[in-house]
C-alpha positions as CSV (number, residue, x, y, z in Angstrom):
1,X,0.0,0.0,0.0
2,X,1.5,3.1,-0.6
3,X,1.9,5.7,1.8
4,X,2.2,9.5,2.4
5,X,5.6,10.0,3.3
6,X,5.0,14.2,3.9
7,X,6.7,15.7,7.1
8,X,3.9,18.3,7.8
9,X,5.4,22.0,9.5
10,X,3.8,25.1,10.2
11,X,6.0,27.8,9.2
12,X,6.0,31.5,10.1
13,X,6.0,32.9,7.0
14,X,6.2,36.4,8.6
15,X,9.9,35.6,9.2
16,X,10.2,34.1,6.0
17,X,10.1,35.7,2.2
18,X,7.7,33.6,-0.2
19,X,7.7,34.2,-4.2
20,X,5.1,33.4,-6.5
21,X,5.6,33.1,-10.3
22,X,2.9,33.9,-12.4
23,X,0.1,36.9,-11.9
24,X,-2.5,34.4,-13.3
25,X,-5.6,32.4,-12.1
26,X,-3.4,29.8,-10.3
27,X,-1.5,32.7,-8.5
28,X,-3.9,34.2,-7.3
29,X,-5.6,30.9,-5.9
30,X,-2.2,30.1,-4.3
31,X,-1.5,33.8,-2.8
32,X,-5.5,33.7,-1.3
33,X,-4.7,30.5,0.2
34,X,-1.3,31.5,1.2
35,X,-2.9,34.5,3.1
36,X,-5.9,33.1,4.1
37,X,-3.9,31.3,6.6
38,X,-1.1,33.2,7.1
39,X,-2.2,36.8,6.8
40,X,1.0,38.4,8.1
41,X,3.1,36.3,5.1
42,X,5.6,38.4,3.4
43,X,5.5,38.0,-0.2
44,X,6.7,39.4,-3.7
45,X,4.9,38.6,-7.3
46,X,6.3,39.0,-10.1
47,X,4.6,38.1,-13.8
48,X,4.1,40.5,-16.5
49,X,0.5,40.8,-16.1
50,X,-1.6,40.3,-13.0
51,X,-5.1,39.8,-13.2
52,X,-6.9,42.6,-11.4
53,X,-8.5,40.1,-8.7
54,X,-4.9,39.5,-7.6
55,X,-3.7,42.9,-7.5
56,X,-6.9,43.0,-5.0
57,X,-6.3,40.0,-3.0
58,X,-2.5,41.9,-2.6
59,X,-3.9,44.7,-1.3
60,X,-5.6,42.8,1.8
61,X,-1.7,41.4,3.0
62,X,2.4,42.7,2.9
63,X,2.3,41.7,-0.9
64,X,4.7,43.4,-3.4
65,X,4.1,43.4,-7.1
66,X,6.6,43.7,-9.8
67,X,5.0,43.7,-13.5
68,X,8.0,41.9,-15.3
69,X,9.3,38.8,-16.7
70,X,10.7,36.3,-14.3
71,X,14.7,36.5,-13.4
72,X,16.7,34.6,-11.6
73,X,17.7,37.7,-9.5
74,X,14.1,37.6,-7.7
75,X,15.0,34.7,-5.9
76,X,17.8,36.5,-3.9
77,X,16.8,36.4,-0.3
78,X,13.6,33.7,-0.9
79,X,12.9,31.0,1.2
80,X,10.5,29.6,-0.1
81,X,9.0,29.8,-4.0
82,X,5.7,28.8,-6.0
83,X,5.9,28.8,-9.3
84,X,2.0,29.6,-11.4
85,X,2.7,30.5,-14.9
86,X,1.1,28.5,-17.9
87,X,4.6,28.3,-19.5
88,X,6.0,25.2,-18.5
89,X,9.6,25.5,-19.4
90,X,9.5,28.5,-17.2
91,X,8.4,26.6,-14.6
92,X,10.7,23.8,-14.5
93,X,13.7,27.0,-14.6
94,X,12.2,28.1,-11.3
95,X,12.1,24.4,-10.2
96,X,16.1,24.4,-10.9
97,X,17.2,27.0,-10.1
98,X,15.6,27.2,-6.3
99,X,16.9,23.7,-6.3
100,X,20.3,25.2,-7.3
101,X,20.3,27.5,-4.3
102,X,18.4,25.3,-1.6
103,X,15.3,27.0,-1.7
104,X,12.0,25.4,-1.2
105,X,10.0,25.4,-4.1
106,X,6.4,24.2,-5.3
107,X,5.4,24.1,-8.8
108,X,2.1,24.3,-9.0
109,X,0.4,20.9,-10.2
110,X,3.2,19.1,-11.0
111,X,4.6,16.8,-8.0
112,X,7.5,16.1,-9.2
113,X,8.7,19.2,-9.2
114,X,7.8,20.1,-6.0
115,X,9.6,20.2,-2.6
116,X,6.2,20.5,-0.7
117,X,2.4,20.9,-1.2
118,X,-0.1,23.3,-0.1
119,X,-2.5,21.1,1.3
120,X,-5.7,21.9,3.1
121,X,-6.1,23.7,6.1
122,X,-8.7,24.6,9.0
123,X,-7.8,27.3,11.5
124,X,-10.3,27.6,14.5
125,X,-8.0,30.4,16.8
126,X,-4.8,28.5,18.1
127,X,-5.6,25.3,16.2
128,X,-4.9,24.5,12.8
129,X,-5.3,21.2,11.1
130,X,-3.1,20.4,7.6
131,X,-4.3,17.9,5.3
132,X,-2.5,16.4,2.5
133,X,-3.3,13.7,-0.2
134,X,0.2,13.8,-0.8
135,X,-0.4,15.8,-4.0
136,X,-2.8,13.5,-5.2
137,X,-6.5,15.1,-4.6
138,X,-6.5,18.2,-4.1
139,X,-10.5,17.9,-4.2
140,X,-10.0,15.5,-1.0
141,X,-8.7,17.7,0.8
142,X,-10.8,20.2,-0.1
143,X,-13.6,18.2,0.9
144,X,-11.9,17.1,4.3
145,X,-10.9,20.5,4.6
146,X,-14.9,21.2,4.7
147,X,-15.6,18.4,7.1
148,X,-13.0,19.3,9.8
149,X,-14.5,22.9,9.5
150,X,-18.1,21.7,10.4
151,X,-16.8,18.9,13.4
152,X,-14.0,21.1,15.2
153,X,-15.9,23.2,17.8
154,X,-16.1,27.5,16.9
155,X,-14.8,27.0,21.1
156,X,-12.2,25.3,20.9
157,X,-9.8,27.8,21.3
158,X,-11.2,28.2,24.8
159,X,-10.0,24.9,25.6
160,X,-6.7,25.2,24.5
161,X,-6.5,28.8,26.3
162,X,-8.0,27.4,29.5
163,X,-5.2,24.2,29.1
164,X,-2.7,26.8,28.5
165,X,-3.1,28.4,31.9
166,X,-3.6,24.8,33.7
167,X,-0.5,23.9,32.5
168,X,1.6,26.6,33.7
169,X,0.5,25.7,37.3
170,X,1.7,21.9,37.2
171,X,4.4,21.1,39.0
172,X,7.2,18.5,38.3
173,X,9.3,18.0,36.2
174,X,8.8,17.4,32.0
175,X,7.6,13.8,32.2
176,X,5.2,14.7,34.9
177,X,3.5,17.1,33.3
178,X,2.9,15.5,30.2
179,X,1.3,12.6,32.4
180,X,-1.1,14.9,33.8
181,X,-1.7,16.8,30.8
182,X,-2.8,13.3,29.1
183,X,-4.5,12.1,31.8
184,X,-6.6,14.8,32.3
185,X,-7.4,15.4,28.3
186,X,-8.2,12.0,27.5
187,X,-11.9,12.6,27.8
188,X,-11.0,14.4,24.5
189,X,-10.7,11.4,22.7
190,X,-12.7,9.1,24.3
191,X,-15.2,7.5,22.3
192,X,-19.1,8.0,23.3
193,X,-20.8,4.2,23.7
């Protein structure tokens, strides 16, 4: 059976620089769900058109645009890159040439040529699920993305506020607290007979 072998991270793409190839209808799917979960990202564009509901999905986050051809140059100081365009040997440059320098790259519907995916997410305050197909479905996840939203409690955050503060009054030592921690959110889990 085969397996999805994805380590999943949350990064803080406020600390981190993100560029996105293309100003198209993929980019601007990819920089919507970029800042739909990470509002505070820091991220530069650069195509030689952009469609106007990009330029206004920009406008809502720290979002530079630069109206030109791709170069190598706009890579300088990237961590991370997603290529959009609709011209393939462009993106397969990107792919190399972040590959060249160590920078993670995703080119956008084409798994092998991608360093990570942009799977689906639910936030609900502190807690935020990933899901990933492992490139796969993105409709799956889309889907699961829509089921989590509905099951996961609009309170939740309360809880983990609340276990937050509990936490900080436990004494022991790392063990200890991670023993009463479990024990006393098991009820979490526990299923209803």
């Amino acid at each position: 059976m085969e397996r999805n072998n994805l380590y999943p991270i949350f990064l803080k793409t406020q600390r981190l620089n993100v560029l996105i190839v293309g100003g198209g209808n993929v980019a601007e799917e990819k920089l919507t769900f970029l800042l739909k979960s990470s509002p505070d990202a820091n991220v530069t564009m650069v195509s030689p058109m952009f469609r106007e509901g990009t330029v206004e999905v920009a406008k809502r986050g720290n979002v530079k645009l630069k109206e030109t051809k791709y170069n190598k140059r706009f890579l300088k100081g990237k961590h991370m890159v997603v290529a959009t365009t609709d011209v393939q040997k462009v993106n397969v440059k990107v792919y190399k040439q972040c590959r060249k320098r160590s920078i993670l790259v995703n080119v956008a519907d084409n798994p092998p040529y991608c360093d990570f995916y942009m799977g689906g997410i639910v936030t609900k305050g502190n807690v935020k699920v990933a899901i990933s197909t492992n490139g796969k479905s993105p409709t799956t996840a889309k889907r699961l993305r829509q089921f989590f939203e509905d099951v996961i409690p609009e309170n939740v955050d309360d809880l983990v506020q609340n276990l937050n503060e509990y936490r900080k009054t436990i004494k022991g030592d790392f063990e200890q607290k991670v023993e009463t921690l479990n024990e006393f959110t098991k009820g979490l889990i526990e299923k209803k007979e």
